[in-house]
N, C-alpha and C positions, 0 to 999 in steps of 0.2 A: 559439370559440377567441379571437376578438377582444375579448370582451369579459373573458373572462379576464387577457389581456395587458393590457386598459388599467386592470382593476382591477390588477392588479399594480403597475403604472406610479405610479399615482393614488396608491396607500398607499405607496411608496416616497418617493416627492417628500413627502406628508404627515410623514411619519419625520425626512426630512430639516430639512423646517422648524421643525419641532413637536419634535425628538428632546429637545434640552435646552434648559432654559427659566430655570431662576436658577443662581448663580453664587457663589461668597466667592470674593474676590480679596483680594489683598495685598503687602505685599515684605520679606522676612522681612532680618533683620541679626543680627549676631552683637552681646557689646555692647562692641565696640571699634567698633560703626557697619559694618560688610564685610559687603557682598549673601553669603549662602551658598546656595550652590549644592548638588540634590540633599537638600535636608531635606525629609521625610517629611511631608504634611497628610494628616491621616484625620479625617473626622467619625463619630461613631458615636452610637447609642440610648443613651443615659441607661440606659434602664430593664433592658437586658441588655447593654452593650458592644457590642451586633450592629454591622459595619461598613458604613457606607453610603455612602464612597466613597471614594478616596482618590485624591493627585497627586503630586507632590515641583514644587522650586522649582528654578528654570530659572538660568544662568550670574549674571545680574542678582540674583536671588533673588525675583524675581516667580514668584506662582502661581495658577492660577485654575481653583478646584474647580467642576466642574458639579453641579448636586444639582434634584433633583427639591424640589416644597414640602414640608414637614415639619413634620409638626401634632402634634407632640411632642417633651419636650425629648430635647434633645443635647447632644454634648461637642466641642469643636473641637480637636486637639492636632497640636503642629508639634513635631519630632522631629530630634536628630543623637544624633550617639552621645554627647555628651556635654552640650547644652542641649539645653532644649524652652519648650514655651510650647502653657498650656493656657486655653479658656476653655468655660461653661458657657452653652448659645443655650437660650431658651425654642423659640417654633414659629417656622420659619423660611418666610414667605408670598413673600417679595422677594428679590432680590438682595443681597449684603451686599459692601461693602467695608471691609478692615481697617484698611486704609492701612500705615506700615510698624508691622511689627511688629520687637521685638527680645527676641530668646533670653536665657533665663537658665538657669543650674544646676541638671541635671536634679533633682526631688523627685519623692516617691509620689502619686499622685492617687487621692483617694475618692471615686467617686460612687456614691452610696447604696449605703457600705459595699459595694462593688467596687472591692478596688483594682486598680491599673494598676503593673506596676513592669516591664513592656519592651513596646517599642510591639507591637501586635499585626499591624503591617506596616510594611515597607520599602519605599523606593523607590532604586533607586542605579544611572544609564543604562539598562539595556533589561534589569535585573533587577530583578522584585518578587517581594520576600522576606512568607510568612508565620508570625507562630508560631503553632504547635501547640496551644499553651496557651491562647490566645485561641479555638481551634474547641471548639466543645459538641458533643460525639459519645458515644455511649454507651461503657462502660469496654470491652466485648469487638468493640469494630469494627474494620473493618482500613480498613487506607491510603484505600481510594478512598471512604468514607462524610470525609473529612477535605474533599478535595475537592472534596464537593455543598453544603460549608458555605461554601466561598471564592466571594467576590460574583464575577462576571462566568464562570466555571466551568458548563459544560453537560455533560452526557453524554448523548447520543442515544439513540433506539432503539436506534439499531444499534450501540449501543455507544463511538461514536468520540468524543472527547473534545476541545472546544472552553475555550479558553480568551480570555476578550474580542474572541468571534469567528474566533483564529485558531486553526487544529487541531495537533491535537498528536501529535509523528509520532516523542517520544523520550520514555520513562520511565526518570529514573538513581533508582540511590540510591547517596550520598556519592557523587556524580560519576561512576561508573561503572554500565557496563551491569549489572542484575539476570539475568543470564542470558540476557535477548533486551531488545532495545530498546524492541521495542512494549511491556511491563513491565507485558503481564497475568498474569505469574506475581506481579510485585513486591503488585499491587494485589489481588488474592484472599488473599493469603497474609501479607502483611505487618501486625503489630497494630496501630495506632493509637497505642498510647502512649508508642511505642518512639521515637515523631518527634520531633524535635524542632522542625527550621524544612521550610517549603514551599518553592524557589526557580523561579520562572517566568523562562525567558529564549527569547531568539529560536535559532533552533537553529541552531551552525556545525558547519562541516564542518572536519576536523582542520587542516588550515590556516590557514583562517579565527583558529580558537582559538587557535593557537602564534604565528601573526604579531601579531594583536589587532587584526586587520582585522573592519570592521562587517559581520553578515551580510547575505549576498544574499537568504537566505531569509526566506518568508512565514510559516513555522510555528513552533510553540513548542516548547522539551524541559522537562519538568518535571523536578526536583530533590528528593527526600524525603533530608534529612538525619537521620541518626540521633541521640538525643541521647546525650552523650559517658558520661551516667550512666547508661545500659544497654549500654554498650559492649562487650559479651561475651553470646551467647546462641546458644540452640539451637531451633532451630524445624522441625517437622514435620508432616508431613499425611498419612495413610492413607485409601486408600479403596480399597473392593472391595467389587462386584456381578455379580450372577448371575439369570438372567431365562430365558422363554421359549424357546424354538427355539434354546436354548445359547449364549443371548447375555451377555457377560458384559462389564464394565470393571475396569482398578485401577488406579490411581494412588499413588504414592511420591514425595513430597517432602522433603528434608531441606536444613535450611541452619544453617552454624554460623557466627557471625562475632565477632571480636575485633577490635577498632581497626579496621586495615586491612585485618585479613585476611578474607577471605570464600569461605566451600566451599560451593557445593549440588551436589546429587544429586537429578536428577530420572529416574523410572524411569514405563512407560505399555505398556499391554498394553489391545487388547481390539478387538472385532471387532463393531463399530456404526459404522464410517465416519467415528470421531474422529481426528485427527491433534493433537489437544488433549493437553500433560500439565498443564494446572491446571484443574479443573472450575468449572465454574458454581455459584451459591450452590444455585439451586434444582435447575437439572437436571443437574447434575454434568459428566460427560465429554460427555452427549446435547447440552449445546450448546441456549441460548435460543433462541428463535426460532421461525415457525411457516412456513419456505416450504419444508418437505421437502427432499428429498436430489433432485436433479437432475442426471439423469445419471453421476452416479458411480457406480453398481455397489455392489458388497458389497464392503467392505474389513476386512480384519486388521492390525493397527499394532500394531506391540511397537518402545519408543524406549528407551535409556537413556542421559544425557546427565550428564555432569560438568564444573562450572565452578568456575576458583580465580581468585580478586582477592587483590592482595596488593601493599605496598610491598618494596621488595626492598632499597632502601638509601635515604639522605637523597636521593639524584638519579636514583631509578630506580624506576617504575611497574609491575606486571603488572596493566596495565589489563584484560587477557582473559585465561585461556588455558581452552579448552572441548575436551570427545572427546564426537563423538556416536555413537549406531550406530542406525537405525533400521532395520526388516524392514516391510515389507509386502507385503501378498498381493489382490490383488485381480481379482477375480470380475463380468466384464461381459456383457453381453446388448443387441442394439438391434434396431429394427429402422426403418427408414426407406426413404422415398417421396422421390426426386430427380428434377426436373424441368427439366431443360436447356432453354434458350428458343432456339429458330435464329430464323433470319431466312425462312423458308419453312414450317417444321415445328417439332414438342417432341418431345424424347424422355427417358422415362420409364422411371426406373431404379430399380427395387425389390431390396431387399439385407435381408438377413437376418445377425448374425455373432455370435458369441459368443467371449471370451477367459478366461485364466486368467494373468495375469500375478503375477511377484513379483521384488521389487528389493531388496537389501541396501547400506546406505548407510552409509560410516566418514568420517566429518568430523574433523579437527585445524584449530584458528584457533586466534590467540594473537598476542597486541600487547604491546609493551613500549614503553613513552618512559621517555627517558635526556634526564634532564637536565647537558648538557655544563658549565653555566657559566648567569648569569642570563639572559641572552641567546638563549643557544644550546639547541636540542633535537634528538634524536635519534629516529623512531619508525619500531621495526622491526616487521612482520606477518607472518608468516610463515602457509601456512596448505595443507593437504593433504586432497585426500578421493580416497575409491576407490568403486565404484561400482559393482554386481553385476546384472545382469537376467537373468530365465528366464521364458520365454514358450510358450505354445499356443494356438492358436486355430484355429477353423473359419466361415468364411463360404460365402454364396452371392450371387448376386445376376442381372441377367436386366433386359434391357435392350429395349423398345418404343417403336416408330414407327407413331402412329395404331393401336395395339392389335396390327400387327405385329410377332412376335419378331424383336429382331435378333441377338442375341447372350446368351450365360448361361455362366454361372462357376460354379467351384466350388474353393477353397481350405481347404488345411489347413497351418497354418504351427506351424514351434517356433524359436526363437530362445532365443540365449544371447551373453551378451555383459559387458564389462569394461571400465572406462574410472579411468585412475588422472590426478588434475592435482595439480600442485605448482607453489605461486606464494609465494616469496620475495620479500616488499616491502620496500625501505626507502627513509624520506625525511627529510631533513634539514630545518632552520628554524633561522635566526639572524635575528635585529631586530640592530639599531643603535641606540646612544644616540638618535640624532634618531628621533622618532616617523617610524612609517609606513615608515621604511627598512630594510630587509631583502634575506633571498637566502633560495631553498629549490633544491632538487632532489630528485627524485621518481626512483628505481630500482624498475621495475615490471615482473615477469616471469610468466608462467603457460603451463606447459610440460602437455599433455595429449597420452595414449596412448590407443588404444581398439582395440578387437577385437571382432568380432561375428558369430556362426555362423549362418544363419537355410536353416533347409531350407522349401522350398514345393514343394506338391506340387497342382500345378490341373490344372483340366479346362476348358477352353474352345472353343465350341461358335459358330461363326460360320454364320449364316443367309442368303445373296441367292440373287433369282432362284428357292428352290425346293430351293438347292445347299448342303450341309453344311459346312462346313470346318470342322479341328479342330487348336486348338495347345494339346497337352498337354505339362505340362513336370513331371520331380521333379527338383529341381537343389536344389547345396548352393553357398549364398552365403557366402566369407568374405570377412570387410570389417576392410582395419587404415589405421588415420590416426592423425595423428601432428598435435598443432597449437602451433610455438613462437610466441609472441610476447614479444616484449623491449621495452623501451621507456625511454628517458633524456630527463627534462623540466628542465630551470633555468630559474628566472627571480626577477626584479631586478625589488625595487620600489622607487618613489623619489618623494618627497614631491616638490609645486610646490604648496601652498601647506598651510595649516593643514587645510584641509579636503579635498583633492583627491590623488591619486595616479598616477602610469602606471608599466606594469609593461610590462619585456621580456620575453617566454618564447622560447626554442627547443625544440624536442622533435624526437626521432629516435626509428622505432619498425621495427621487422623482423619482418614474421610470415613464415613456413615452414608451409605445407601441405601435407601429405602425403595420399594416398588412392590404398592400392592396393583391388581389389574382383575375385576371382577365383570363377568358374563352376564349378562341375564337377555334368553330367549323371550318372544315377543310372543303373550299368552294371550289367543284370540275369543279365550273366552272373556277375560276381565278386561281385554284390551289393553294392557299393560303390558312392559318389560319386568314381569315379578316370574320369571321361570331363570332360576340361577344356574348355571352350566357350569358345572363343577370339572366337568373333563377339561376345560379351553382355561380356567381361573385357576389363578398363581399370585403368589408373591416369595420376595424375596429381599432380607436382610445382609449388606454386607459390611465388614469393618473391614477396612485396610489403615494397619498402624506401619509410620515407615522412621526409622533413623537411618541419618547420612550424614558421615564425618568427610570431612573435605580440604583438600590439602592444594594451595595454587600458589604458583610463584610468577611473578611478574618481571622483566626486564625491559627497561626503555630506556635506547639511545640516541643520538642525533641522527642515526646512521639505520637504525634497526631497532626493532620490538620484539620479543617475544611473552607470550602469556603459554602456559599450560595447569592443566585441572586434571586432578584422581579424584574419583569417589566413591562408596560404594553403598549404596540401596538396599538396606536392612530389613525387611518388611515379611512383617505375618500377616496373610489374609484369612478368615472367619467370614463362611457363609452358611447363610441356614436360610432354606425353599419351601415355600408349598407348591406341589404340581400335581393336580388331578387328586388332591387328597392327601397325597403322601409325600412325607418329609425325605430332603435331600438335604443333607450337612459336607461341609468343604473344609478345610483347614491345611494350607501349605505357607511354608518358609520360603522367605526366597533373599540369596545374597547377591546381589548386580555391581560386578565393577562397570562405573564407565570413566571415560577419560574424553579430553576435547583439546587440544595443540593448534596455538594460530602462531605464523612467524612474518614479522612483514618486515622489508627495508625499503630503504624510500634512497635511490638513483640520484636523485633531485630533489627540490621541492615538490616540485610536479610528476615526478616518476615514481610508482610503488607496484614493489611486489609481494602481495598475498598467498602464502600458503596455510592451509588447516588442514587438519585430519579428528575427526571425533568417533568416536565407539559408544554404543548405546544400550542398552538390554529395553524391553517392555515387558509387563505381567498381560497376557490375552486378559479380553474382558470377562467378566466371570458370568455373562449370560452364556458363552460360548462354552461354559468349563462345565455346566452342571448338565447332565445324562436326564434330560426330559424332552421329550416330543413335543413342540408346538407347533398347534394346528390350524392356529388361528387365523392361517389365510390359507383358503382351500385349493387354491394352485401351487403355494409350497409350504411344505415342510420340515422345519427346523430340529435337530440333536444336538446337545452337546457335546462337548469330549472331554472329561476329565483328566487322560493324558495328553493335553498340550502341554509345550514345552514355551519356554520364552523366548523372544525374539530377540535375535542381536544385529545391530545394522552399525557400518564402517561405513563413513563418510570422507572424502576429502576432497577439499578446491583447492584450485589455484588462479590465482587473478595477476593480470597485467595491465595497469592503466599509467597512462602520455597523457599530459596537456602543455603544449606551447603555446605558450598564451601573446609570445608575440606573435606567431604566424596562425593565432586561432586556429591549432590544431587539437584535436583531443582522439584518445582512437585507448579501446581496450579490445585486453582477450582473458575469455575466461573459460574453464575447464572441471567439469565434477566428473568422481564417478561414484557411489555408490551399493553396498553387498549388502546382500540379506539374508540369515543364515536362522532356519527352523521358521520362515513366515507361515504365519497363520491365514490358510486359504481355506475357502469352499472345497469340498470333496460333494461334489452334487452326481446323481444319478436322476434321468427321468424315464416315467414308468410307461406302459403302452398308451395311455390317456395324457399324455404330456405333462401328467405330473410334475413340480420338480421334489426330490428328496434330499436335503442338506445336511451333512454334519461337516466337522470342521478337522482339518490337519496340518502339521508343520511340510513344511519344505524348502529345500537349503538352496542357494545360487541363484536365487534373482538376484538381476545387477539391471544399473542403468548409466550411462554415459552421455554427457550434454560438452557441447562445444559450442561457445557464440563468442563473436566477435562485431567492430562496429566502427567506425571511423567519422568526425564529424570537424569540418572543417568551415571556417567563415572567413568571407574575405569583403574587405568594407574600404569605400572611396567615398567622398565627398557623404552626403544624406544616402548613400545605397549600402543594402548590404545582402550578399550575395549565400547561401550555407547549403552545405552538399552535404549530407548523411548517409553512405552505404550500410548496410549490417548483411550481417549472416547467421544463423543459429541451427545447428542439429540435435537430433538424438537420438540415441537409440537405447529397446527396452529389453530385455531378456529376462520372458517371464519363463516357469516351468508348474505343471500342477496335476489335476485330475479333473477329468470331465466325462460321466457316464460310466465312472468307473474305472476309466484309462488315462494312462499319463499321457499329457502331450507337452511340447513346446512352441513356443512362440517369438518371434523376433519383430521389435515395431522400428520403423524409421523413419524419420522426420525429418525436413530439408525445409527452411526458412528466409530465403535470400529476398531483402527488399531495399530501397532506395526512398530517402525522403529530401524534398528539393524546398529552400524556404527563399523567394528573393522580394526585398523589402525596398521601396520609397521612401525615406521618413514623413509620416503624414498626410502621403498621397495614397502607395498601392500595395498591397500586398498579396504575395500566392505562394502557395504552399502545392504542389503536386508531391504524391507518393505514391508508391508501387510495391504490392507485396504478394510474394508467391508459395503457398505453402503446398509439400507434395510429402506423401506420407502414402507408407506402403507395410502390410504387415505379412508373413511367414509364417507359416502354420505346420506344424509334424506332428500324424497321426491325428491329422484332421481330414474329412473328404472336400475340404476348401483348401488351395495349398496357397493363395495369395489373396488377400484385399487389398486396394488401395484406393487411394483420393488425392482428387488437383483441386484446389481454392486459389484465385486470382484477388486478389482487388486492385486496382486503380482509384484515386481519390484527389480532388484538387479544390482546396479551399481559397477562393478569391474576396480581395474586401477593398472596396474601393472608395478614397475619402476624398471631397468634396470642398471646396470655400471654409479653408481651415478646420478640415472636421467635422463643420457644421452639418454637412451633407455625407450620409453614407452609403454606399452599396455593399449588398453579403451574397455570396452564394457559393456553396459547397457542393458538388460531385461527387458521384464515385458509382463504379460499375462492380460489380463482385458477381463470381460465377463458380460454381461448385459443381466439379463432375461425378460420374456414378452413383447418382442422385438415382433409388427407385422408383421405377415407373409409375407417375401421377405426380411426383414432387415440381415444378421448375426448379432449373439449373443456374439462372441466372436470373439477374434483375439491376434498374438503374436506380439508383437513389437520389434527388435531388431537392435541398434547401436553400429558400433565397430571401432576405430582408433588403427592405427599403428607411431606410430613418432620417430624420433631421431633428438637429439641437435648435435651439430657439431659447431666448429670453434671457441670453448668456449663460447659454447651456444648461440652465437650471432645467427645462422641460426636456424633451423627445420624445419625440411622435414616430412610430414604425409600422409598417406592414408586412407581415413574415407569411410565409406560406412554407407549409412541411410537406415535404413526399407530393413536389411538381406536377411528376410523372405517374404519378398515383400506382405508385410499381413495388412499392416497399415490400418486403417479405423476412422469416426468419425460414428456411432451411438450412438445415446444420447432417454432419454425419459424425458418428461417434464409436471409434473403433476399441475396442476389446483385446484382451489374450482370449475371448470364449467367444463374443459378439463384435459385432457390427448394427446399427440404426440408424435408421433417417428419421429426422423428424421436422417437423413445420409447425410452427408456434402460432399463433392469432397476435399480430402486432397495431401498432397506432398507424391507420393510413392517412392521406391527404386532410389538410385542412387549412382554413385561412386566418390569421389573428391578427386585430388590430389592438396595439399600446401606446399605453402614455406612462412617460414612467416622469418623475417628479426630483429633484435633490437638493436640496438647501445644507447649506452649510456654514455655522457662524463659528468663529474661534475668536476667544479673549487673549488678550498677553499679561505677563506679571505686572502687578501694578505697581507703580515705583514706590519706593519708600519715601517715609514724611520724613524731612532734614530738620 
């Protein structure tokens, strides 16, 4: 492990030094002689326009391109909207300086008969714009084949999406969401030739964007603008499959859109454990990948979701408005080995249980910004879902001390239940002539009701001494809660100097708790639930009112950021209980400073360093505060403690992220650790009958420390392209608390070192192999167990092989995964394998595939799940083997603007 760490170490610092090595500098003018600022430098290949790298010019109008050497010619072009300035470089071995340059009047540019007539990149603040027209993608590709042609652009095994290092956590098109954010509907489904420009920016939050305040955030949203000469079209996707053991998918996509207006219809049915409605190229709804279904059960998913964008007037947005309805049904089975660690003895808890659960889900969201004035905005959210569950299930389970029975169960439950929320948002944004000055307020509401019927019907069987005891119960549980929260924010920001800010906030927020939860025994004379159990029924009212004044000052320079926040948490909580009859009443103050400090500088463009540190306080829950026994589940029972204390936790990171974007390097390191002082833990005792007995207490010095680091590097000749991804990540936990009545400690440690391999064909082959090893061990004091641990292996290799342009394809994904110290009866390991067959036809409008899931018919979920108290094995009922055949269907017509009558 050490010597993995110091190679790490050693190629990192290598990167650092070695990352980039020549340079074109220069200082661009305009030719009235005036530094410009934000003009666009791109070098590119002579021989295809390919881009090899680009910068813009800084306030002065100095720029200084990094470049790798370059043993063929190239083109140098400096770019504004309205001059440029080009020159033609043989091989570039050294460093070059321009000295100043000055701009003249844009003209066309030939190199070797290519012309150039709009730069094939922007640079303008913390957006880089691409066109379209400059990426070389085949005619029928969609959006994301656009983006593996943009230099500094990665997409992962796993699919996530990297851009000059930083990930990417929004997908718009023309500035608004595509239906969901993440925008892998946008990138499956969208053509390629519909684009017009690409735009990279750092991702705000609505705030952020209406004040024109710099982002806090690390990540990027991409941009796909439509070009304005397809401005009208209709686009669609069909797919439907049917297989094996009556397994079947189908997917319905439609999207229409004009200017601004935008309609999809997305429709998903089918019972393979997708909650997907855009498919995969190769394996459609089954979903890439080879590490099986874990844990989940058999599922049934039928969604149907409708989304409208639209301008509604010159000053008024429908940035959203969406209705979803989803149904699921889903089909569980487990069975697992639980092993409690005392301070004397284990006890050993085997459970068997099977469910049948299903939920029906009605979402309404929808956003509008109102533009008041230039200044001013308005965005209102409004958003409603309601929320259906119906449930069955049967367990057992049987509980041993040294092979001694102490206790065994037996459960049959049904529930049903209903929960409706409705949150009315609005917030307002006005700037001020002077940069940086503004006012917002934020009206934040979300009112939820619930209901829930749960009949149980157990058998339990207590063992000491020889002697039987038995607490059999059939009771009907209904449960209603009620949850307002209200919440009014302002705050006042105000320039001190060009670069700098401080912001006042106040906030005032009112939550209302409600939970009443009423018993009634099952009376065998009337045959009814009308015997009310007054000792097990409770309710409880709570208010928490909270004010928080808030004080933050902002710095941002070319060089460096700094943000920090004080605040402090004002709040009286008011409760008032029933339990067993008798009233319980609570009333305490409470004043919470916390604070939160990020400080980042940026090396480069491409270099930043991240440091934070934030302080926190919590109020424990106030089920845990109030002094009543619940007994409502006959193997444990629950106290409160009315002297807890609140919790305070110190957090701080530090982050290191590289991307060379000429040598397609990118590599970070990042670093937390974590304090937790008076946590609120379990103080549990169990009785000779394996009882557990619960109440609750503070405890100070848990900590936890995480280290990962990651390195990913691509290297590309002619259509190949080759990327090696190492990582590494640890951690370790240090908990302390009480078990049985005695303190013990605990020490957990994690070890994550894996490798991901991607090497590509254009158009022909691709494989992806990866390798991941996790070893994790934990440390026990004043335990009679002094160590647990666990080894988990996977091996995984995704191959896709294409065919007579495409037309033809093969898929198939591997992976082996083994899991040791697995208890006797589990298997330890198993092979996973998925494989498609497909062809396009009728100019790719159709495809035809045949997929088969789980080859080796070997699929499984065992998992182990380690504890400061416990240790469990467990094994899930997963999706095994099965055959499907599809046809999936796509038409696509787009209009262009119609010229105008002369």
């Amino acid at each position: 492990m050490k010597k993995i760490l110091l190679f790490m170490f050693l190629v990192c610092n290598f990167l650092i030094v070695y990352g980039q090595r020549l340079y074109i500098d220069g200082k661009v003018s305009d030719p009235e002689r005036k530094p410009v600022e934000n003009a666009t430098i791109y070098l590119l290949k002579a021989k295809d326009s390919t881009i090899i790298n680009y910068t813009a010019t800084n306030k002065e109008g100095k720029f200084s391109l990094p470049i790798d050497e370059v043993k063929e010619p190239s083109f140098l072009k400096i770019d504004t909207e309205k001059l440029s300035y080009s020159k033609a470089l043989d091989k570039i071995l050294q460093s070059l300086s321009l000295g100043d340059v000055v701009l003249e009047k844009k003209k066309v540019i030939d190199i070797d008969e290519v012309k150039i007539t709009v730069s094939p990149v922007k640079v303008k603040n913390d957006t880089i714009e691409f066109n379209a027209s400059a990426l070389k993608v085949r005619p029928d590709s969609q959006i994301d084949e656009l983006l593996k042609q943009i230099p500094g652009v990665e997409i992962g095994n796993d699919g996530k999406i990297t851009v000059n290092g930083k990930n990417v956590d929004q997908i718009m098109v023309n500035g608004k969401p595509f239906f969901d954010k993440e925008g892998k509907t946008a990138l499956q489904n969208l053509p390629a030739d519909i684009i017009k420009n690409i735009q990279f920016t750092t991702t705000k939050t609505k705030e952020e964007e209406l004040t024109k305040r710099p982002a806090k955030s690390q990540n990027t949203t991409i941009n796909f603008n439509i070009d304005e000469k397809k401005n009208k079209g209709l686009m669609s996707k069909i797919l439907a499959g049917y297989g094996s053991d009556k397994r079947y998918e189908g997917n319905v996509f439609l999207n229409y859109f004009k200017g601004d207006t935008k309609i999809s219809v997305l429709a998903s049915a089918n019972n393979i454990n997708s909650k997907s409605s855009s498919g995969d190229q190769i394996f459609d709804t089954m979903g890439r990948g080879s590490t099986g279904q874990q844990g989940s059960g058999i599922q049934k998913f039928n969604s149907f979701g409708l989304n409208y964008n639209d301008k509604l007037g010159n000053d008024a947005n429908l940035d959203n408005l969406s209705l979803q309805y989803t149904d699921s049904n889903n089909e569980t089975r487990s069975k697992a080995s639980k092993t409690t660690l005392l301070p004397d003895y284990t006890l050993k808890t085997d459970s068997e249980s099977s469910n049948e659960n299903e939920s029906r889900q009605y979402n309404f969201n929808s956003s509008v910004g109102i533009k008041l004035d230039s200044l001013t905005n308005i965005y209102i959210a409004p958003s409603f879902s309601k929320a259906e569950t119906f449930g069955s299930g049967q367990s057992i389970a049987s509980t041993l001390k040294d092979d001694q029975l102490l206790n065994e169960s037996k459960n049959i439950t049904q529930t049903r239940g209903e929960t409706n929320t409705f949150s009315p948002n609005i917030n307002f944004f006005k700037n001020f002539k002077k940069k940086n000055r503004g006012i917002m307020a934020m009206i934040n509401t979300s009112i939820t009701q619930s209901t829930n019927n749960n009949i149980n019907q157990s058998l339990n069987s207590f063992y000491k001494d020889s002697v039987m005891t038995t607490d059999n119960r059939n009771q009907l549980q209904k449960t209603r809660s009620q949850d307002d929260n209200y919440s009014f924010m302002a705050r006042y920001t105000e320039p001190v100097s060009d670069s700098a800010t401080i912001a006042v906030t106040l906030q005032y927020g009112s939550k209302l708790t409600r939970n009443i939860r009423d018993f009634n025994d099952f009376d065998p004379v009337t045959g009814q639930y009308s015997q009310y159990n007054t000792r097990l029924s409770n309710s409880m009212d709570q208010r928490l009112n909270q004010f928080t004044p808030e004080l933050s000052y902002y710095l941002y320079k070319k060089k460096f950021g700094f943000w920090a926040t004080i605040n402090a948490d004002i709040s009286d909580m008011n409760v008032n209980s029933v339990f067993n009859g008798q009233l319980y009443t609570l009333q305490k103050n409470f004043v919470l400073p916390n604070y939160s400090t990020n400080f980042r500088y940026s090396f480069t463009d491409r270099q930043t360093l991240i440091l934070s540190n934030s302080s926190s306080s919590t109020i424990p829950d106030a089920g845990k505060l109030i002094p009543y026994k619940d007994e409502s589940n006959p193997l444990v029972t629950n106290t409160g403690n009315p002297d807890l204390k609140n919790t305070w936790i110190n957090e701080t990171n530090l982050t290191f992220n590289s991307y060379n974007m000429i040598k397609n390097l990118n590599y970070y390191i990042t670093a937390g650790f974590t304090y937790r002082n008076n946590d609120v833990i379990n103080y549990s005792k169990y009785d000779s009958s394996g009882r557990q007995i619960t109440t609750y207490s503070n405890i100070s010095g848990n900590k936890n420390f995480s280290f990962s680091m990651g390195l990913t590097k691509t290297f590309k000749w002619n259509d190949h392209k080759f990327r090696i991804a190492p990582r590494f990540s640890m951690n370790y936990t240090y908990n302390n608390g009480f078990i049985n009545g005695e303190a013990f400690k605990s020490r957990a440690y994690n070890f994550n070192p894996g490798l991901n391999l991607n090497y590509e064909i254009k158009d022909i082959f691709t494989i992806k192999p990866s390798y991941s090893l996790g070893y994790s061990f934990s440390d026990y004091t004043n335990y009679n167990v002094n160590r647990v641990n666990t080894t988990t292996q996977s091996l995984k290799i995704e191959l896709t092989n294409y065919l007579f342009q495409k037309s033809f394809f093969i898929g198939n994904d591997f992976s082996y995964n083994t899991n040791s110290n697995i208890a006797p009866g589990f298997k330890k390991d198993f092979y996973f394998w998925n494989a498609s067959l497909g062809y396009s036809f009728y100019n790719k409008q159709l495809t035809a595939k045949i997929k088969v899931y789980d080859v080796l018919n070997q699929n499984q979920s065992v998992k182990r799940t380690i504890t400061d108290s416990y240790f469990e094995d467990r094994e899930d009922l997963i999706l095994k083997r099965y055959i499907m055949f599809s046809l999936s269907m796509k038409l696509n017509k787009f209009a262009g603007k119609k010229p105008k009558n002369k």
